[in-house]
Residue, then its C-alpha position, 0 to 999 in steps of 0.5 A: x462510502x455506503x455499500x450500495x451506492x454505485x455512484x463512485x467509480x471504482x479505481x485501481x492501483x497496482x503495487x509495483x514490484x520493489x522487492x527482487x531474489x538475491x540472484x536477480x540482477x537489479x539493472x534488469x529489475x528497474x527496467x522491469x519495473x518501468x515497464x510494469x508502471x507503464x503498462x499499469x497507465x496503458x491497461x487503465x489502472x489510476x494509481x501505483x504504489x510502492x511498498x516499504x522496509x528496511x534490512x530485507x537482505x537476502x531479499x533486495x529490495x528498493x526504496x519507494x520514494x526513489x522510485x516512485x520518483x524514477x517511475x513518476x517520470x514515465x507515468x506522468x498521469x498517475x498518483x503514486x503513493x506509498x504502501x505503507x511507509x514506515x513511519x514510526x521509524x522515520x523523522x517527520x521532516x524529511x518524510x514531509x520534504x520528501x513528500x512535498x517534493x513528490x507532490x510537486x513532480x506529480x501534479x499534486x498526485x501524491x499519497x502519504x499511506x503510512x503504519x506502524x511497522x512491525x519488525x525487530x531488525x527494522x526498529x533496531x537498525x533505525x534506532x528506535x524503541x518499538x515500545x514508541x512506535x505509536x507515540x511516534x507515529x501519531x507524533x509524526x503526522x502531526x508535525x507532518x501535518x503542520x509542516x505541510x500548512x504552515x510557514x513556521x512550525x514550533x513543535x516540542x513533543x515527547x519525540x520531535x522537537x523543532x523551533x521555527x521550522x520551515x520546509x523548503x517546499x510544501x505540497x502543491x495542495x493547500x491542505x498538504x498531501x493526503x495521509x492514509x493509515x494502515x492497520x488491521x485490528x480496531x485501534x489502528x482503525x479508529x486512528x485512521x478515522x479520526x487522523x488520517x484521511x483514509x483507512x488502507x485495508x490490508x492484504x491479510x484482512x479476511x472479509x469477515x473480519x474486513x466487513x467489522x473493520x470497515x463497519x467500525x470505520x465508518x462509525x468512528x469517522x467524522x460527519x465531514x469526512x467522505x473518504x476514499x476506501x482502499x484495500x490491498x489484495x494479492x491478484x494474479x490472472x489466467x487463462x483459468x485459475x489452474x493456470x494462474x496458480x501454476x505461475x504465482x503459487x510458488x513465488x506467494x507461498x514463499x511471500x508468506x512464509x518470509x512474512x510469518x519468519x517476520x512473526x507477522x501476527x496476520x500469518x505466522x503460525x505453527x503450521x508452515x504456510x505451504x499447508x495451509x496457502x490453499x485455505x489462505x488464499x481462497x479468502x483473500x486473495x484475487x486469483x483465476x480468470x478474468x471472469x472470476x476477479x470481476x465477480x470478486x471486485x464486484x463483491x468488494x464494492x457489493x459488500x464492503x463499499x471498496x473505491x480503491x482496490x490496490x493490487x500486487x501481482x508481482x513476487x521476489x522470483x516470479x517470471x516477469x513476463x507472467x506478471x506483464x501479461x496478468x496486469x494486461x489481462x487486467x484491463x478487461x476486469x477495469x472496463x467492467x468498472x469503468 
């Protein structure tokens, strides 16, 4: 999408929150949960979306296919999708059943938005080589691919070996589900473009190095493709932006720093986190009144050409009633896009 045009309406997705501090009771959280999605389809959002790891222990943290399957029921008219799925660890033909099943409770309103993955614990409890965590993940979407469109699939790879393979189900869609491919550095750009339907934009991505990413986007994307363009963003409503900080600073700085212990390349750093959140988040992060995030989304649209913007306004510890009362206070920045 062109910057300047106006033309497509903006969407909104909300990341629900998968991820609960280990005092947490999880019967408590799944409600939670079923209540944030369902005020995510009353407020005006399009979408929801469930993040993905393994091992996160002392953080509990559930799976997002399960879920998405749980909360599918309860929000009937949204798309769901996953943000992102680790599929670099995955095997190609359960994560195409499991779509394709998905796709069918749906509607045809399930998205596949996949990456890489990063962590060491992850890997090694997976049983995979991080040194193939590439050839396995382009690998994977072919045969995924394949699976989705074809009745019988013979594929001998570096990774995946099948022989006359057909799925029990296949998406609602001909052309199988949508596949979107994070990424924040030009490489993983570029291999969306050209294999995925989709670049998703990460939380972390500044919006100088966000600009050259999409602009390097666009470039490399096939004339027949005119895609969506999503981006994710941490988002957390006030009555201002003292008040919104006061009830989601705490739970971020603590979000941020288990990233940067997982030597997450976008966060860690020598400096602990807590120093430097203020001039990390002012960039990056959608906090503050209503007022405020309007004039925010608007320069995403503006100046980046963004269609899709996919937000979290939940953390492990943050107070539930907090983050109800921020996706509420939502609506009013969505009617302004609408």
């Amino acid at each position: 999408m062109d910057p300047s045009d106006h033309s497509v309406q903006m969407k909104f997705g909300l990341f629900i929150s998968t991820q609960f501090n280990a005092d947490q009771n999880l019967g408590g959280a799944i409600k939670f949960m079923t209540e944030e999605a369902q005020m995510a389809a009353d407020c005006g959002f399009e979408s929801i979306w469930c993040p993905h790891h393994y091992v996160t222990d002392p953080i509990r943290m559930f799976q997002p296919h399960e879920t998405l399957a749980r909360l599918s029921a309860s929000v009937p008219n949204l798309r769901i999708g996953t943000g992102i799925l680790l599929l670099s660890m995955m095997n190609p033909v359960q994560v195409a059943e499991q779509a394709a099943t998905l796709d069918w409770m749906t509607d045809g309103g399930y998205v596949l938005a996949a990456g890489l993955g990063y962590r060491q614990e992850e890997f090694q409890s997976m049983g995979v080589n991080p040194k193939h965590r590439l050839s396995r993940f382009v690998e994977a979407i072919e045969v995924i691919r394949r699976l989705w469109t074809e009745e019988r699939v013979t594929h001998h790879g570096q990774h995946f070996h099948l022989d006359q393979i057909g799925l029990s189900a296949r998406p609602k869609k001909p052309e199988g589900c949508p596949i979107w491919i994070g990424g924040a550095v030009p490489p993983a750009v570029e291999r969306a473009a050209n294999l995925g339907d989709a670049w998703l934009a990460s939380f972390t991505t500044e919006p100088n190095t966000m600009r050259a990413l999409f602009e390097i986007y666009r470039k490399a994307l096939p004339k027949s493709k005119t895609p969506e363009m999503p981006m994710c963003r941490e988002c957390f409503l006030g009555d201002s932006e003292a008040d919104a900080l006061d009830k989601c600073a705490e739970t971020l700085i603590e979000k941020y720093a288990a990233y940067a212990s997982w030597n997450n390349q976008h966060v860690a750093n020598e400096r602990p986190f807590a120093e430097r959140f203020d001039e990390y988040r002012r960039n990056r992060f959608l906090i503050g009144d209503a007022a405020q995030l309007t004039d925010e989304v608007a320069r995403y649209r503006d100046e980046l050409g963004v269609t899709t913007l996919m937000l979290r306004m939940n953390w492990p510890g943050t107070n539930f009633a907090d983050s109800l009362s921020s996706i509420r206070r939502f609506e009013t920045v969505i009617k302004q896009f609408a």
